[in-house]
Wavefront OBJ file of the C-alpha trace (Angstrom):
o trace
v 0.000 0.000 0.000
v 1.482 3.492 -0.735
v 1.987 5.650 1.967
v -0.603 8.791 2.357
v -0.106 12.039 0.106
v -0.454 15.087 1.837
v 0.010 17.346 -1.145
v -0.264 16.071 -4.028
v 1.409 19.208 -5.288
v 1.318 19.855 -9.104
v -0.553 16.186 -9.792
v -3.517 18.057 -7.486
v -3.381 21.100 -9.834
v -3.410 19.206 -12.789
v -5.868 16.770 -11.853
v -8.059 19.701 -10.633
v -8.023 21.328 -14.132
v -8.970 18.209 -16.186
v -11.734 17.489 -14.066
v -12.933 20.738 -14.234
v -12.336 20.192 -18.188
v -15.066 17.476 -17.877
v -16.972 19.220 -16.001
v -17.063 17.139 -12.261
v -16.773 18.849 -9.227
v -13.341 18.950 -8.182
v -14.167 19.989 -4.397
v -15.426 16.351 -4.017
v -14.103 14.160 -6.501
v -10.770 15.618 -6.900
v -10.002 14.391 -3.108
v -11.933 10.929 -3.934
v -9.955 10.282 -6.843
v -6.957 10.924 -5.080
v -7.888 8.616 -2.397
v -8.293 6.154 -4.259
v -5.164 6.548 -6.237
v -3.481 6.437 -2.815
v -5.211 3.206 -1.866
v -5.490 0.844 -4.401
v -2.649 -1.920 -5.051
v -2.169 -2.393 -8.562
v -3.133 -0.122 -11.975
v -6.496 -2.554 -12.528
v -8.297 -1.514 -9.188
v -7.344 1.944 -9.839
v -8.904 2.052 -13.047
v -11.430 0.018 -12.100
v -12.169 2.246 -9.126
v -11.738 5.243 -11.279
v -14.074 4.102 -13.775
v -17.165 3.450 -11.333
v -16.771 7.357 -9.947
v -16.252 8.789 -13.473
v -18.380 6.520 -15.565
v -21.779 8.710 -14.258
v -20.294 11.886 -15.869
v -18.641 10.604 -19.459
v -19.994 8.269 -21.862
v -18.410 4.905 -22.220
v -16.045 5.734 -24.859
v -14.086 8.585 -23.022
v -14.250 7.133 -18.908
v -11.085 4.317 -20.257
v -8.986 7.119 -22.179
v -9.881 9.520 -18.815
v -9.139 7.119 -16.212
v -5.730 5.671 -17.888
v -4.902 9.585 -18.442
v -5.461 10.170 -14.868
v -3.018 6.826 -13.549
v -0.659 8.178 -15.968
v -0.252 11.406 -14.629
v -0.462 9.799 -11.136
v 2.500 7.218 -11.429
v 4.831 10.015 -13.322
v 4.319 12.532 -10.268
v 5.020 9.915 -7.531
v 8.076 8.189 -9.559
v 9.475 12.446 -9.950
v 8.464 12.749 -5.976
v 10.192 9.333 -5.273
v 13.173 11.022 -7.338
v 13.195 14.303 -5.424
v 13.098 12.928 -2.364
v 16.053 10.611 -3.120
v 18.120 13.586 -4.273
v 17.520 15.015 -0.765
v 18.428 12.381 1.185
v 21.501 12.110 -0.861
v 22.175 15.649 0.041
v 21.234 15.003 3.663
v 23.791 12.213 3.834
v 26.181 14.001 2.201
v 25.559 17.328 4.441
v 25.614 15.256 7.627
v 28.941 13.493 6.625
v 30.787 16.573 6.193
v 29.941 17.665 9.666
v 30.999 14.453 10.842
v 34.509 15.126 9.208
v 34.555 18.505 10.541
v 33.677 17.097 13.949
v 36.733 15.177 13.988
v 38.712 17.290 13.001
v 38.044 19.845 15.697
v 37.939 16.930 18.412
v 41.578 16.009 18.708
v 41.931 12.528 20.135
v 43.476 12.668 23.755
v 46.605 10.154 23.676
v 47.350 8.979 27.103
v 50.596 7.999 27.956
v 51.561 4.550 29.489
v 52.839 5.931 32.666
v 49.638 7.797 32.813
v 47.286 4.561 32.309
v 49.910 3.101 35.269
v 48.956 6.008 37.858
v 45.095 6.033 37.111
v 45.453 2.390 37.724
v 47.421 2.596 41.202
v 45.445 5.373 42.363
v 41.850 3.371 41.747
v 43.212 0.671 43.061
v 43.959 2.396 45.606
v 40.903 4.496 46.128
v 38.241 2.636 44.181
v 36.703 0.404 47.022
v 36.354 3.546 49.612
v 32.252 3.629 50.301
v 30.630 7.047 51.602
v 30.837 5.606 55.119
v 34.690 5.392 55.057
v 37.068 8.257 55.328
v 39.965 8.402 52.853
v 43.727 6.872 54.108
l 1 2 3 4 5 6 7 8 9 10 11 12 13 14 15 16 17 18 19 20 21 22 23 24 25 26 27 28 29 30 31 32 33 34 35 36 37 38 39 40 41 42 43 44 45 46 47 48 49 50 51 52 53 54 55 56 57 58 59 60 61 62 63 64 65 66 67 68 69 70 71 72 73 74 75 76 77 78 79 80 81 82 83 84 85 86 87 88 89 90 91 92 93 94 95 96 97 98 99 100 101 102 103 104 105 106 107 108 109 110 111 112 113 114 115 116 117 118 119 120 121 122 123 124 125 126 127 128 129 130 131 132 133 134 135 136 137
């Protein structure tokens, strides 16, 4: 199932001017059709779909050529909105990775010494098993 369109963006405005073009309330059927554009599986229940909401305003000849128009214009929006958003994510990613870099770069690595990692060592060993109770040697 396709996820939910929120704006349908220039495949609303398009589909809004043919349907006013034929003459069908776009206030109602424009967000019916798109629903069911949304919903449906495959290109046969679309236009199958399509066909029983159109079929009471054209004749039989034109409701076919109308509906296959309409899941034309339908799959090229969402495959150029599928594009789009892939093209940002790249740039996300790519955005994201170069602050990563720069993150690195300004974090300098702290490089303890031996000796060091000897005298933390001693001095937990030391220290470490002292509870609130107790009062340091």
């Amino acid at each position: 199932m396709a996820a939910p369109v929120t704006d349908a963006g220039e495949f609303g405005n398009w589909l809004n001017e043919r349907l006013d073009s034929l003459e069908v309330d776009r206030e109602v059927y424009g967000v019916y059709i798109l629903g069911v554009l949304q919903e449906e599986e495959s290109d046969e229940e679309k236009e199958d779909a399509l066909q029983g909401i159109l079929s009471a305003f054209l004749d039989e000849d034109n409701v076919e050529d109308v509906c296959k128009q309409i899941i034309k214009q339908w799959t090229d929006w969402c495959n150029r909105s599928a594009a789009k958003r892939d093209a940002d994510d790249v740039e996300v990613q790519a955005i994201a990775s170069m602050i990563e870099k720069q993150a690195q770069i300004v974090v300098k690595q702290k490089k303890v010494s031996e000796e060091s990692k000897k005298r933390k060592e001693a001095l937990l060993a030391q220290y470490g098993n002292v509870t609130d109770n107790e009062e340091y040697p």
